[in-house]
DSSP file (Angstrom, degrees, kcal/mol; ACC not computed):
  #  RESIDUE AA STRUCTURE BP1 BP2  ACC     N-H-->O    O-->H-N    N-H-->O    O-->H-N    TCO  KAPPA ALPHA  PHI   PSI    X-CA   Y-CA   Z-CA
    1    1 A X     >        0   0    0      0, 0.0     4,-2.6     0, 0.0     5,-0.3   0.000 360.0 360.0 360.0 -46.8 -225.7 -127.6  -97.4
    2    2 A X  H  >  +     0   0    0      1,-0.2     4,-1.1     2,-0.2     5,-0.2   0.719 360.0  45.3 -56.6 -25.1 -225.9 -129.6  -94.5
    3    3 A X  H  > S+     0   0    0      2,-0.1     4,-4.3     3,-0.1     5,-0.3   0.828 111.8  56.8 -68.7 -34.9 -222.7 -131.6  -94.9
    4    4 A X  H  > S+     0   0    0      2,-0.2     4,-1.5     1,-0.2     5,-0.2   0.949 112.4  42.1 -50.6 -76.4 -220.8 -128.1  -95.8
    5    5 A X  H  X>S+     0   0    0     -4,-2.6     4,-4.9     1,-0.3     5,-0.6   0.833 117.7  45.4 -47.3 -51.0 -222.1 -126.7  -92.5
    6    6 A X  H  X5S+     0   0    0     -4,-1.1     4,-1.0    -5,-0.3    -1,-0.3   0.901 115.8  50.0 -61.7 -38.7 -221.1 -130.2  -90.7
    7    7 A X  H  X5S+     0   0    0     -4,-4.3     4,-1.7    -5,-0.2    -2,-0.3   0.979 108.4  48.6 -67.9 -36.8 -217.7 -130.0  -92.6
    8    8 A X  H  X5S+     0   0    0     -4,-1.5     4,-3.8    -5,-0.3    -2,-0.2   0.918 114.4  49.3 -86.3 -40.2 -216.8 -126.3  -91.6
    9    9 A X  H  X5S+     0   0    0     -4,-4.9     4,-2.1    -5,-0.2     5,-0.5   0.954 108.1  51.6 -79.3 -27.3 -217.6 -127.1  -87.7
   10   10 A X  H  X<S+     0   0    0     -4,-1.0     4,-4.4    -5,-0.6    -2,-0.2   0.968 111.6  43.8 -41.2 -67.9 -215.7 -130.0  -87.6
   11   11 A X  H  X S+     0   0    0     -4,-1.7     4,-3.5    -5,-0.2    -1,-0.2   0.924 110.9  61.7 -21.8 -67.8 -212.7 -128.4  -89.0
   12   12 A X  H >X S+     0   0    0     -4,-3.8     4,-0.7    -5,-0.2     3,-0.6   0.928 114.4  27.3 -44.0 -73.9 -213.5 -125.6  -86.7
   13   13 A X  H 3X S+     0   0    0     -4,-2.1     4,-0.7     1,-0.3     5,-0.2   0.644 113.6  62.2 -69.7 -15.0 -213.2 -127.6  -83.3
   14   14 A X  H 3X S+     0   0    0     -4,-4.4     4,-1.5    -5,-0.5    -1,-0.3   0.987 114.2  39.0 -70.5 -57.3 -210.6 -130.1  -84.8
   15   15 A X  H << S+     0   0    0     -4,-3.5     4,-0.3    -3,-0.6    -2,-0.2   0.544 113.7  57.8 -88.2 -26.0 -208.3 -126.5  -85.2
   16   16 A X  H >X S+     0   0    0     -4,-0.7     3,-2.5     2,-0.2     4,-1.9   0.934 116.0  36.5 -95.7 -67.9 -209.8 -125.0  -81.3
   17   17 A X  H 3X S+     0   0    0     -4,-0.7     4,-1.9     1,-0.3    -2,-0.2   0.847 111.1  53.9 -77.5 -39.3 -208.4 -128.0  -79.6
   18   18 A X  H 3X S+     0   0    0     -4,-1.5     4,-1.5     1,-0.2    -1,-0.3   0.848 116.0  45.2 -11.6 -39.8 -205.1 -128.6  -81.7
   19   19 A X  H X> S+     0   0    0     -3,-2.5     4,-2.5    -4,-0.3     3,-1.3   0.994 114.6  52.2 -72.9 -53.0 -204.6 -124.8  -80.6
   20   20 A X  H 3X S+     0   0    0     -4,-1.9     4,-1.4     1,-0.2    -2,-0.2   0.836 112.8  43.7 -54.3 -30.1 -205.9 -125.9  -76.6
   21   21 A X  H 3X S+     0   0    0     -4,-1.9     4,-0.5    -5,-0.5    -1,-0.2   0.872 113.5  41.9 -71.4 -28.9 -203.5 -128.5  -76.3
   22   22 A X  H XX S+     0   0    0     -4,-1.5     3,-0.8    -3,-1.3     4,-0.7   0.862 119.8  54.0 -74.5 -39.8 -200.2 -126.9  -77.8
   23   23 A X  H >< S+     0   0    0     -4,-2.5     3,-0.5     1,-0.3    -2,-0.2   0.823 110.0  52.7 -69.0 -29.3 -201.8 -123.2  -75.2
   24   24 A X  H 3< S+     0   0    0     -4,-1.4    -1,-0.3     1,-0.2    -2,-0.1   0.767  97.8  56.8 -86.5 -38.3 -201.9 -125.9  -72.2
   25   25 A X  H << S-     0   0    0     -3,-0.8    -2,-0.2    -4,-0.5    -1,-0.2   0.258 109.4-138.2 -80.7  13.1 -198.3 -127.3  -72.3
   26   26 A X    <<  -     0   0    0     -4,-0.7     2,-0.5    -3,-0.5    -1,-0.2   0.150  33.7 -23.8  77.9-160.1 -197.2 -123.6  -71.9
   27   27 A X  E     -A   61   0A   0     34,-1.3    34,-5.9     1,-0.1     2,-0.2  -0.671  61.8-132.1 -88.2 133.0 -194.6 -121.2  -73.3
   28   28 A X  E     -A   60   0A   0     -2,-0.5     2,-0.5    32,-0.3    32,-0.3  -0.700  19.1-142.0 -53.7 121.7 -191.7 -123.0  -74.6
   29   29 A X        -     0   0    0     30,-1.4    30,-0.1    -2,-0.2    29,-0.1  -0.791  13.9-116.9-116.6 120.3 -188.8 -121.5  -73.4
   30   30 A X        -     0   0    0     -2,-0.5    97,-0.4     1,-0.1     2,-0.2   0.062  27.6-169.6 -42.3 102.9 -185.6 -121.1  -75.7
   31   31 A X        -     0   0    0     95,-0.1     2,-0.3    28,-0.1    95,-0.2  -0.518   6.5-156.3-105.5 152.4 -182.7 -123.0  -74.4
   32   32 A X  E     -D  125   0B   0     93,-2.0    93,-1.7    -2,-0.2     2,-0.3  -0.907  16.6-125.5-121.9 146.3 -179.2 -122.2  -76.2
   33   33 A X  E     +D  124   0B   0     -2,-0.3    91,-0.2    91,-0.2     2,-0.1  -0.686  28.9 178.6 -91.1 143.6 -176.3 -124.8  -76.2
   34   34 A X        -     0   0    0     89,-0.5    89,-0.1    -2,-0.3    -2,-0.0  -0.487  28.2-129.1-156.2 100.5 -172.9 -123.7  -74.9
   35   35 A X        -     0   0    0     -2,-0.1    87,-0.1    87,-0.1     2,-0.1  -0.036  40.4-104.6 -48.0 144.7 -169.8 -126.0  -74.6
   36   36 A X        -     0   0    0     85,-0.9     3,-0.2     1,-0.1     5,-0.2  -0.168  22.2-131.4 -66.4 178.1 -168.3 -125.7  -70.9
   37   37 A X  S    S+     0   0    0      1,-0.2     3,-0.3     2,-0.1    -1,-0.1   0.464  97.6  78.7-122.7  -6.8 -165.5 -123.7  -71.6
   38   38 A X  S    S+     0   0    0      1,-0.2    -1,-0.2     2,-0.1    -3,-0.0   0.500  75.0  90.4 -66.3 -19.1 -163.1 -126.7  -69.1
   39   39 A X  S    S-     0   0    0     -3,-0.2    -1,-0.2    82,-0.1    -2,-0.1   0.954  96.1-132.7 -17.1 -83.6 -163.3 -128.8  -72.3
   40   40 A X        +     0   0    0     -3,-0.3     2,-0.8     1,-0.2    -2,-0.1   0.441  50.0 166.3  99.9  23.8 -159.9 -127.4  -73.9
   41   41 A X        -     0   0    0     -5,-0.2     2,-0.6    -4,-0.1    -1,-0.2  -0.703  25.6-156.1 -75.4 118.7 -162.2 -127.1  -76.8
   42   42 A X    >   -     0   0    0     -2,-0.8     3,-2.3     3,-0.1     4,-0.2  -0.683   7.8-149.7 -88.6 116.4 -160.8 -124.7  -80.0
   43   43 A X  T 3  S+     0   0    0     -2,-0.6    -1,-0.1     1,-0.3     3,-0.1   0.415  95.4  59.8 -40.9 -17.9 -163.2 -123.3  -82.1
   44   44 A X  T 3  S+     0   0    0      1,-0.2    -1,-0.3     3,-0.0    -2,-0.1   0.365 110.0  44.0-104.9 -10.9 -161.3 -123.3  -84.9
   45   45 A X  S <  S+     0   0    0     -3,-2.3     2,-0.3     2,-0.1    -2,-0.2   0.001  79.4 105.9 -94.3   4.5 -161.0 -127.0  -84.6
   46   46 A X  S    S-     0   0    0     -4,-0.2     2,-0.2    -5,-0.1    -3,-0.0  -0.685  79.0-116.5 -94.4 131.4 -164.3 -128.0  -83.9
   47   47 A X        -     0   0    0     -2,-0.3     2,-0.3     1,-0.1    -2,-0.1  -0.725  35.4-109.5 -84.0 160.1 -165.8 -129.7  -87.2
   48   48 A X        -     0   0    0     -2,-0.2     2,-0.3     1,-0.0    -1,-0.1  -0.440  27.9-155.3 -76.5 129.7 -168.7 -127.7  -88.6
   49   49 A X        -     0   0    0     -2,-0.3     4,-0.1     1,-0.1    -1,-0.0  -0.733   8.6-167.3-101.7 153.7 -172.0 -129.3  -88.3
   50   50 A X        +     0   0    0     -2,-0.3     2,-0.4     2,-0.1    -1,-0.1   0.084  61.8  70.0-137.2  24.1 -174.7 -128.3  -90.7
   51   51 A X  S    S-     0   0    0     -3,-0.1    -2,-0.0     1,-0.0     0, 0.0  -0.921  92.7 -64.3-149.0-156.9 -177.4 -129.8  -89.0
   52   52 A X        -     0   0    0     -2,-0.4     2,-0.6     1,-0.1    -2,-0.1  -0.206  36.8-151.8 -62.0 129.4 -179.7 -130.0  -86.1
   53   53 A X        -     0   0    0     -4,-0.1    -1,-0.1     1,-0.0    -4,-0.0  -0.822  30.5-119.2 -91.2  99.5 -177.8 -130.7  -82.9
   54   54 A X        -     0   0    0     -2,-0.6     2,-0.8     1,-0.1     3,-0.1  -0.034  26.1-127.9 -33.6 138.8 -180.8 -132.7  -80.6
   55   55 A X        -     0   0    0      1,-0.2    16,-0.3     2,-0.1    17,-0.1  -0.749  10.3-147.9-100.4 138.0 -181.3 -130.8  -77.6
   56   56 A X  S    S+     0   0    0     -2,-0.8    15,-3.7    15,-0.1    16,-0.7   0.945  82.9  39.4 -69.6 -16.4 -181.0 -132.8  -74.0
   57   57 A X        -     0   0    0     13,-0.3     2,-0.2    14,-0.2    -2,-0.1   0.097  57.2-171.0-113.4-148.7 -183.4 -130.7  -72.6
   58   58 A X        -     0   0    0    -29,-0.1    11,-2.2    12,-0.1     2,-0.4  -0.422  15.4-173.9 162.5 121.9 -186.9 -128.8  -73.3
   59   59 A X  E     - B   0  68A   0      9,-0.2   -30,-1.4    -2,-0.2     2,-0.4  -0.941   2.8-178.9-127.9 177.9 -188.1 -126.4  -70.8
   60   60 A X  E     -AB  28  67A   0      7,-2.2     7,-1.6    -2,-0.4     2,-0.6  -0.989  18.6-134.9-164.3 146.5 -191.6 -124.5  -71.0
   61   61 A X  E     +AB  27  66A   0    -34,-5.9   -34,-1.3    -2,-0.4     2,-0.4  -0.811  27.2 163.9-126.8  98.2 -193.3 -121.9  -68.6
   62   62 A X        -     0   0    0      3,-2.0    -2,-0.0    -2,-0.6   -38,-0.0  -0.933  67.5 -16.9-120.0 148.0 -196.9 -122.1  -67.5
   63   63 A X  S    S-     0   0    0     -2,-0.4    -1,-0.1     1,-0.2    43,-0.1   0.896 119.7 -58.8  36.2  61.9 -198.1 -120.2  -64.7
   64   64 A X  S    S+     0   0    0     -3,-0.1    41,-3.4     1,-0.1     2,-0.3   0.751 114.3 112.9   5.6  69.7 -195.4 -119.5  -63.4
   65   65 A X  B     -H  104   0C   0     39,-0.2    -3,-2.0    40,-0.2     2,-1.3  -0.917  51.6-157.1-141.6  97.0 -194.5 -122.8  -63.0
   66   66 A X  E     -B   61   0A   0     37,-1.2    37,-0.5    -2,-0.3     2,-0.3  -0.529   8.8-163.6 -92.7 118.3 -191.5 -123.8  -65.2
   67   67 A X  E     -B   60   0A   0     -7,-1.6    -7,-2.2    -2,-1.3     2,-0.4  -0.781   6.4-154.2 -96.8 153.2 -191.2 -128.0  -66.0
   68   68 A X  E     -BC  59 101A   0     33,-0.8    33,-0.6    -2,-0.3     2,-0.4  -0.893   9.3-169.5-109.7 119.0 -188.0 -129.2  -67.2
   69   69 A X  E     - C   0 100A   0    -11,-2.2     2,-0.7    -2,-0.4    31,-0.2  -0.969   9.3-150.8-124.3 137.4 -188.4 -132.3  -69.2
   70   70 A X        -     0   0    0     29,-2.3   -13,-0.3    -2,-0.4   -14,-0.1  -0.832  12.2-166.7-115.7 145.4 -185.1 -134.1  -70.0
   71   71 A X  S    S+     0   0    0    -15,-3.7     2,-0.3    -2,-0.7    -1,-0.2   0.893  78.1  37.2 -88.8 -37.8 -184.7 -136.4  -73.5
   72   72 A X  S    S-     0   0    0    -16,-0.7     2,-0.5   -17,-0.1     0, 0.0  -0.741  99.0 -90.9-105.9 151.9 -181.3 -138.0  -72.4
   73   73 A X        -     0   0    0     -2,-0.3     2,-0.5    24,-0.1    26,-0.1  -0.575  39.9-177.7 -56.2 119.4 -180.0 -139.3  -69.0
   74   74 A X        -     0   0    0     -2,-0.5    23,-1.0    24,-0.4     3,-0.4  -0.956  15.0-155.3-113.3 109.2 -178.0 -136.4  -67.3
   75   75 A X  S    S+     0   0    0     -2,-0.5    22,-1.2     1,-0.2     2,-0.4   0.980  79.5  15.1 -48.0 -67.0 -176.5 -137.8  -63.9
   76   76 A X  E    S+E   96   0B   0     20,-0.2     2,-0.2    21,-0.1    -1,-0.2  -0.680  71.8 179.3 -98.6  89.8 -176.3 -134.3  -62.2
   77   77 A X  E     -E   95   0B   0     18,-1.1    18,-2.5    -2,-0.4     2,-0.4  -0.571  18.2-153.1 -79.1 143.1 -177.9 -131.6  -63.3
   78   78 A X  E     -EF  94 118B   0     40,-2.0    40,-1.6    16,-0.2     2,-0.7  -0.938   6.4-166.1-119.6 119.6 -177.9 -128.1  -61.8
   79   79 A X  E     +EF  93 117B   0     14,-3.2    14,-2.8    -2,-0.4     2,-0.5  -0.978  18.4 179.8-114.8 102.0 -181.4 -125.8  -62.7
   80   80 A X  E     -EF  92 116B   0     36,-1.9    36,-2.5    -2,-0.7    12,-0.2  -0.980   4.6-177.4 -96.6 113.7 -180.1 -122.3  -61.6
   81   81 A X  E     +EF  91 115B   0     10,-1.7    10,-0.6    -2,-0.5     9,-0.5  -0.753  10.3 168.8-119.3 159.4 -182.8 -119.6  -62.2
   82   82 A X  E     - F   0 114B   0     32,-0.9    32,-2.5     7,-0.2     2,-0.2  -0.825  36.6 -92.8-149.8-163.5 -182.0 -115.9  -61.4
   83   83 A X  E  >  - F   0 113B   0      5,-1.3     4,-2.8    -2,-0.3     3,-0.4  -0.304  16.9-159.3 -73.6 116.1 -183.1 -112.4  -61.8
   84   84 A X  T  4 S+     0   0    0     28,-0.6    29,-0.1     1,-0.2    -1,-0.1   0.852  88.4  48.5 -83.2  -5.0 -181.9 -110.4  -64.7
   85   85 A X  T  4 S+     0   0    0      1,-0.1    -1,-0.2     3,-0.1    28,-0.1   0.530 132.4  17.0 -95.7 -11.0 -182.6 -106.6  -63.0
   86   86 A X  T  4 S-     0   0    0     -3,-0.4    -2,-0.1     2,-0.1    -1,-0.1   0.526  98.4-135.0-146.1 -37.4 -181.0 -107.4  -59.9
   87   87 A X     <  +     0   0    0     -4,-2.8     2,-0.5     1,-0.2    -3,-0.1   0.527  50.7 141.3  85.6  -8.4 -179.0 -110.4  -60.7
   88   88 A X        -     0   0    0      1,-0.1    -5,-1.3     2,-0.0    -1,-0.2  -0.634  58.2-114.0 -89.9 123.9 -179.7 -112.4  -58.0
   89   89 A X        +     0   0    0     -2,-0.5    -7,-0.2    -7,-0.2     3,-0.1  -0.283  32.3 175.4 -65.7 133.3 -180.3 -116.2  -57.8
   90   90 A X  S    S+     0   0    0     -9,-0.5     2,-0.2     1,-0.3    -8,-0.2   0.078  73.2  12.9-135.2  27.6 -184.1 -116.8  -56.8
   91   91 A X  E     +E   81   0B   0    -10,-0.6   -10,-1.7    12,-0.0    -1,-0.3  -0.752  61.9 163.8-148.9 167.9 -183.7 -120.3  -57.2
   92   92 A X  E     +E   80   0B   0    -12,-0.2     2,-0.4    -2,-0.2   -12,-0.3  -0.593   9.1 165.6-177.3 121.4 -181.0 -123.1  -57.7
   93   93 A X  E     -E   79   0B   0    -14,-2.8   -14,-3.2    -2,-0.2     2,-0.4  -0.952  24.9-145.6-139.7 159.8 -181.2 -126.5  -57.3
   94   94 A X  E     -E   78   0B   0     -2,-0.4     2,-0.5   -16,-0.3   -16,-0.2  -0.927  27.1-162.9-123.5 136.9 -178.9 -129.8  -58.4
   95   95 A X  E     -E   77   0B   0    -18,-2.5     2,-1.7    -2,-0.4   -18,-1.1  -0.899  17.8-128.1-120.7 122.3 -180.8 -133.3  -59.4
   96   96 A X  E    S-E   76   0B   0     -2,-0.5   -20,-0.2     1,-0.2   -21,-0.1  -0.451  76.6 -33.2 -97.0 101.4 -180.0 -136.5  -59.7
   97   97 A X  S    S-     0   0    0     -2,-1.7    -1,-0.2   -22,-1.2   -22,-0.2   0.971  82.7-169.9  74.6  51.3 -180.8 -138.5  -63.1
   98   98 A X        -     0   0    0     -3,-0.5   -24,-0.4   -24,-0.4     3,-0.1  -0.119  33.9-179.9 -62.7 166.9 -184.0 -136.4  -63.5
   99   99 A X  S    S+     0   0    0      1,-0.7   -29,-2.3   -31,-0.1     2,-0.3   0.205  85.8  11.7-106.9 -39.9 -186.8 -137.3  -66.3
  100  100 A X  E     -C   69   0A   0    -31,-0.2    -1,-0.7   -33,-0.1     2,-0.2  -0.886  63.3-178.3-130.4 140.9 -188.8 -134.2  -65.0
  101  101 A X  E     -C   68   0A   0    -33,-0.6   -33,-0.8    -2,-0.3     2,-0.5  -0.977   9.9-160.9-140.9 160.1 -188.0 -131.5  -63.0
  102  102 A X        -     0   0    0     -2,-0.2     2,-0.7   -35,-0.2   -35,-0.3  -0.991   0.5-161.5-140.0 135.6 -190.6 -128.7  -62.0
  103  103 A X        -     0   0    0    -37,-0.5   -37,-1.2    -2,-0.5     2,-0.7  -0.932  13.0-143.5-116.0 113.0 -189.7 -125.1  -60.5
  104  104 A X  B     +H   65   0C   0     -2,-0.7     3,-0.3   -39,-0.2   -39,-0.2  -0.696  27.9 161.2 -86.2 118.1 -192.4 -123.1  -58.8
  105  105 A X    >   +     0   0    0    -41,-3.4     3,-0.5    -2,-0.7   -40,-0.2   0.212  36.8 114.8 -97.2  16.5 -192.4 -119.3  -59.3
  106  106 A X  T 3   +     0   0    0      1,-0.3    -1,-0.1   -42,-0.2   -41,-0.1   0.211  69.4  63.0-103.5  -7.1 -195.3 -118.1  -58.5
  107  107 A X  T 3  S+     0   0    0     -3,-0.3     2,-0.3     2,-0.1    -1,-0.3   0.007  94.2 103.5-107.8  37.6 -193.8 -115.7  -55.0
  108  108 A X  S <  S-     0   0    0     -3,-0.5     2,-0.1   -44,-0.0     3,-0.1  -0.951  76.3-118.3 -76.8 147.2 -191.9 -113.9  -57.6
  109  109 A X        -     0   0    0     -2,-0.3    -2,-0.1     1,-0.1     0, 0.0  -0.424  34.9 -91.7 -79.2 154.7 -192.3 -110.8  -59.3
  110  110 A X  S    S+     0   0    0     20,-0.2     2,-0.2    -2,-0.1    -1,-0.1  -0.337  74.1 128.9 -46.9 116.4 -192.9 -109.9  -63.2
  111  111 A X  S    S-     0   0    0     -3,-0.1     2,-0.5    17,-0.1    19,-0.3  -0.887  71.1 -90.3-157.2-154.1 -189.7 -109.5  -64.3
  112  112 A X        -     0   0    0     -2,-0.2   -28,-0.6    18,-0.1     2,-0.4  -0.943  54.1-166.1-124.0  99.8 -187.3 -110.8  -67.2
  113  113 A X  E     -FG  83 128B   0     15,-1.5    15,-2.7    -2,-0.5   -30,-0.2  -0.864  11.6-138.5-111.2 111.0 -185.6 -114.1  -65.7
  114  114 A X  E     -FG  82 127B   0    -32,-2.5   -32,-0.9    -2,-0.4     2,-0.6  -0.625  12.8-172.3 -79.7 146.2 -182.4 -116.5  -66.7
  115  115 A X  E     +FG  81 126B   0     11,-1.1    11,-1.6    -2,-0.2     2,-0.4  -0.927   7.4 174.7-140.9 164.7 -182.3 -119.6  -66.6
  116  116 A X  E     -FG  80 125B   0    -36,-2.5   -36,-1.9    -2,-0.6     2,-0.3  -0.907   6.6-170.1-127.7 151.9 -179.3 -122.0  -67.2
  117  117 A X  E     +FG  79 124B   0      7,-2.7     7,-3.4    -2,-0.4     2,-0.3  -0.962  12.6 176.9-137.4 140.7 -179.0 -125.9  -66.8
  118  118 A X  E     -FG  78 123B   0    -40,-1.6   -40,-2.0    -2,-0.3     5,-0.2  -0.695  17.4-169.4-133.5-169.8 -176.0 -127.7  -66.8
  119  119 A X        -     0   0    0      3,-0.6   -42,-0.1    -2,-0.3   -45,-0.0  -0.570  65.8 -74.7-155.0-162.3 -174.4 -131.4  -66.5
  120  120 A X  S    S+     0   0    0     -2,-0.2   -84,-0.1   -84,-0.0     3,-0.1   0.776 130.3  22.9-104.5 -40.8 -171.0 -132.3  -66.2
  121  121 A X  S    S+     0   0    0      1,-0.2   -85,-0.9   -86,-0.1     2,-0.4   0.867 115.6  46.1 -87.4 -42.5 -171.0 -131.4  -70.2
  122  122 A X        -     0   0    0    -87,-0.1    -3,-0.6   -89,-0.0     2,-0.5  -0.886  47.2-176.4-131.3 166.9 -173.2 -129.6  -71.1
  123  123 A X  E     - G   0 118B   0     -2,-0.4   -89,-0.5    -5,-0.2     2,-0.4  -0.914  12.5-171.4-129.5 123.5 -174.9 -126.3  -70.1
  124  124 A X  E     -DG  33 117B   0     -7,-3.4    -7,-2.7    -2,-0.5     2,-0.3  -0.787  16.4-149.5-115.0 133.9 -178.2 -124.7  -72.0
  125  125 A X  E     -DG  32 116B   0    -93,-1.7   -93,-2.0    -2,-0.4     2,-0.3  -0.923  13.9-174.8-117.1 147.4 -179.5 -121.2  -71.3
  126  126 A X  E     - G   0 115B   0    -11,-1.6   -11,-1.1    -2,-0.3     2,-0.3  -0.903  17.3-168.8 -97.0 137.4 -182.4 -119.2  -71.2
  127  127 A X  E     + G   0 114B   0    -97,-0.4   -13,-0.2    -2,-0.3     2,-0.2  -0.642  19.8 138.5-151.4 146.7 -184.5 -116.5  -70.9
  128  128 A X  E     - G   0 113B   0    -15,-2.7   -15,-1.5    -2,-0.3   -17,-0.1  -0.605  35.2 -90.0-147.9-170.8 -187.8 -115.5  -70.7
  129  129 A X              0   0    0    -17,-0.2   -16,-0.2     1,-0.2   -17,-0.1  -0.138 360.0 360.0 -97.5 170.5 -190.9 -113.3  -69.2
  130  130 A X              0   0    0    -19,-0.3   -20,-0.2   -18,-0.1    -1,-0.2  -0.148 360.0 360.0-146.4 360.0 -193.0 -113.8  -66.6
C-alpha cells in the first residue's frame, strides 16, 4: 500500500511540474505564414506541399511581455505590434540578426492586439489577448 501511495504522488508532482513549466513559458501565440505579395508569386503555380512548413519564428505572451524567439537567421526583421479597436501601431521596431527579441506591454490596455513580423521574405502574423 505504501508503494501504491508513493507511486500515485510521484506521478502526481512529475504531472504538476510538466504542467509549471509548459504555464511559465507563456501563451503561445499563433503566427500564420504569408508570402510577400512583391514576389510575383501565382498561386496557381506554386507546387502543393502536403506537409509541415517549419516556422522561422515562435512568439509567446507572458505578462504582458511578448519574446520572439527566432529558429533561423533573419537579417532584418521588423516586430510591428498594433491595436485592433483603434488600429493604431503601439509598437514597431526593426532588428538586426536577432536570436531573441522581447516586447514590453505592460502600459497598455486589455484589448485584442496584432502582431506581424517580417524579413525581406517572409512575413508571419498574429493575434492575440491581453
Amino acid at each position: 500500500m505504501k508503494k501504491f501511495l508513493f507511486i500515485l504522488i510521484s506521478f502526481f508532482a512529475w504531472g504538476m511540474s510538466t504542467y509549471a513549466q509548459n504555464f511559465i513559458q507563456g501563451l503561445e501565440i499563433t503566427l500564420y505564414k504569408d508570402i510577400k505579395k512583391d514576389n510575383n508569386t501565382d498561386q496557381e503555380n506554386v507546387p502543393k506541399t502536403r506537409s509541415l512548413i517549419p516556422q522561422p519564428a515562435h512568439a509567446y505572451l507572458c505578462n504582458k511581455v511578448i519574446s520572439v524567439s527566432f529558429k533561423e537567421v533573419m537579417p532584418t526583421v521588423t516586430i510591428k505590434i498594433v491595436k485592433e479597436d483603434t488600429g493604431e501601431t503601439v509598437y514597431s521596431q526593426e532588428y538586426m540578426s536577432p536570436a531573441t527579441a522581447f516586447v514590453d506591454l505592460t502600459l497598455q490596455n486589455s484589448s485584442t492586439y496584432y502582431i506581424e513580423i517580417s524579413s525581406d521574405d517572409t512575413c508571419l502574423q498574429g493575434k492575440f489577448i491581453i
